[in-house]
N, C-alpha and C positions, 0 to 999 in steps of 0.2 A: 471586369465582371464576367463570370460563366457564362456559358450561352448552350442552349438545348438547337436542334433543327425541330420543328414546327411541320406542323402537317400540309402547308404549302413549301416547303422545302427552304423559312428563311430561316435565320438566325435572327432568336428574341431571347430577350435577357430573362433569366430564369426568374426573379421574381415576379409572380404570378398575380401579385393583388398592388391593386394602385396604392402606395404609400402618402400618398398627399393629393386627393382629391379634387379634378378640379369643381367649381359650384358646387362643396359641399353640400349648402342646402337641398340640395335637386338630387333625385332619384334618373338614375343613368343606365342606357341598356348596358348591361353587366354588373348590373349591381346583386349583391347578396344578399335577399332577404329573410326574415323570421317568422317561423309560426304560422306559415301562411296556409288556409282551408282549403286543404285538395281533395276535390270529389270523388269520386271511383264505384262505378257502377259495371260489378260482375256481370256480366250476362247467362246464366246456364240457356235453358231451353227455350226461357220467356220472359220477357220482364215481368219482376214481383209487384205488383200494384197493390196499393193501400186505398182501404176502404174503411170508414165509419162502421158501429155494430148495425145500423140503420141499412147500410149497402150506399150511402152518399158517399160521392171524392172527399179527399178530407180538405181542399180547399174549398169546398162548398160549405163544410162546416165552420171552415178558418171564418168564412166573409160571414157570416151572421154570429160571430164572437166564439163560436167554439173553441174552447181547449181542454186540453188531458181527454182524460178515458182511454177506452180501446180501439183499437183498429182491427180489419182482419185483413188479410195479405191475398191477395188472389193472384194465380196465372193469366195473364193478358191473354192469350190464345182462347179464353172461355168468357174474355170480358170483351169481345170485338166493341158490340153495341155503346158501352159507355166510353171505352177507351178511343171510339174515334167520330162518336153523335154531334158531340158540337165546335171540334178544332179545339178547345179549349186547352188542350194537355189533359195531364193528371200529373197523381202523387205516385213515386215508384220507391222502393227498395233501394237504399245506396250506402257507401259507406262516408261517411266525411272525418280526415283525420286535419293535423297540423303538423306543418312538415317545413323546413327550408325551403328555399325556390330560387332558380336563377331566372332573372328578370329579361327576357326573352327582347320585346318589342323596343322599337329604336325608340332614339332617346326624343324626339320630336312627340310621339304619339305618347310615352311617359304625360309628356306636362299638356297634353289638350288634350286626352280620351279617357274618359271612364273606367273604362274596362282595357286591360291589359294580359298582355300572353308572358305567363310565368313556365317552370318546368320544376317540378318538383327533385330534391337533392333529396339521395341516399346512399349508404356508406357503401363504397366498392369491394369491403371483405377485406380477406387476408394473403387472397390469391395475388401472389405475386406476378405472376404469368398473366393474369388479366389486368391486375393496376397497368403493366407498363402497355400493353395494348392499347389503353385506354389514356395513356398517355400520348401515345401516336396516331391518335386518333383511328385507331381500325375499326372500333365499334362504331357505325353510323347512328345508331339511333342512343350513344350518350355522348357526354361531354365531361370531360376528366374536367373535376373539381380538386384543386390539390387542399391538402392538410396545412391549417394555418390556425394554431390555438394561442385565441382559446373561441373560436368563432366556427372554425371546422375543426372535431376532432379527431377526423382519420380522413384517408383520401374516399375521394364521394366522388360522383357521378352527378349530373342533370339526365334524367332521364327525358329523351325527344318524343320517345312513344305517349305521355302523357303529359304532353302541354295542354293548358285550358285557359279561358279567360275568366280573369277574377278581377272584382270589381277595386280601383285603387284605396277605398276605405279601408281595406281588410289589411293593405302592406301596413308591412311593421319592419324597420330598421332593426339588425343585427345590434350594433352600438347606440344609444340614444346619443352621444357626441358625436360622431361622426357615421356616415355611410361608409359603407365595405362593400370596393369594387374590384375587378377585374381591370387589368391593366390596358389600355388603347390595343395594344399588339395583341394580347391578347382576346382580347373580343372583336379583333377585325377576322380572328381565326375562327370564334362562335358563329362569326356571320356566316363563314363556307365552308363549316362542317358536314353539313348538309341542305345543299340550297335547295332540295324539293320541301322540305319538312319548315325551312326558314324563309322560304320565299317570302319578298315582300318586308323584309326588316332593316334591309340597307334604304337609305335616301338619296335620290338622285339632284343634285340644284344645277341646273344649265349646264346637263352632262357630263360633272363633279360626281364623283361618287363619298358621300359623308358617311362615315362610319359610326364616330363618336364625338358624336356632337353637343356643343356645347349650348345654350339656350338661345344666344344671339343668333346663333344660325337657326337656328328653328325659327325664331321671329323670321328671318328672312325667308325660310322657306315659304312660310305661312302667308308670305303679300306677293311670291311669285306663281 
């Protein structure tokens, strides 16, 4: 089998996505997800705050059944008084799209948390000069997604700079027969691409470091 060097300097077999899954069933840090709603809120000068034609938050009109009509958009800099009178939050201006995602958080927190840290996947271009950089990992803030159709169809990118947490209802499987992962070697590599930005994704059991773990070990993490 060919073999690439790796951005810790070892030698891993060049296929990039696990072929035979282990615990199918179960979602695994390095898994490849579908469709998934990633937020993005520009910022120019001020956040855009929405407002009811009345000048109510619009979650003030959500709770007493409001829906549809208009809104009006205000600059937060002229809205001190409401945007921070009772802690409550507000409603701002954002964009939300659907996007691929490589699934960020260890495989432990996968099957017992909620909420999970994804990174959203976009095509790396044509730029041959950056694909291979991005193979060698020199960009810190992505993670080369290679081409694998018909599930990727050009080489992609995890962008680091906009990880979020999204709640696990919203994953959606790439294949409805099977999950589509990254292969153990390579997502021992995800985990030290950038350990300031992935802090906290490796698991430690009586000073074992678990990379990719399988279910059993999370039980056992879970009662030590």
């Amino acid at each position: 089998m060919r073999s690439n060097a790796s951005t810790l300097g070892e030698e891993i077999p060049e296929d990039f996505y696990d072929p035979v899954p282990l615990e199918p069933g179960l979602l695994y840090q390095g898994e490849i997800l579908a469709d998934v709603p990633i937020l993005s809120m520009p910022k120019p000068n001020a956040w855009q705050l929405l407002r009811t034609k009345s000048g109510r938050r619009v979650h003030d009109a959500l709770n007493h059944g409001g829906l549809g009509g208009l809104v009006k958009v205000l600059d937060s800099n002229l809205s001190t008084e409401q945007w921070y009178a009772d802690k409550l939050g507000d409603y701002a201006m954002a964009v939300l799209d659907k996007a691929p995602a490589l699934l960020l958080s260890q495989t432990c927190d996968v099957q017992n948390k909620d909420f999970l840290q994804i990174a959203p996947i976009f095509s790396a271009g044509s730029d041959s000069t950056y694909i291979e950089r991005l193979k060698k990992g020199e960009i810190l803030s992505a993670f080369w997604v290679k081409k694998h159709l018909p599930e990727i169809a050009e080489e992609s990118y995890a962008d680091l700079e906009l990880i979020q947490a999204v709640h696990k209802s919203y994953l959606r499987r790439i294949s409805q027969k099977q999950h589509f992962r990254m292969n153990a070697q390579r997502t021992r590599i995800l985990q030290s691409a950038s350990p300031v930005i992935l802090v906290g994704l490796t698991h430690s059991i009586r000073g074992r470091i678990w990379f990719h773990e399988p279910a059993h070990i999370c039980a056992l993490a879970a009662s030590t």
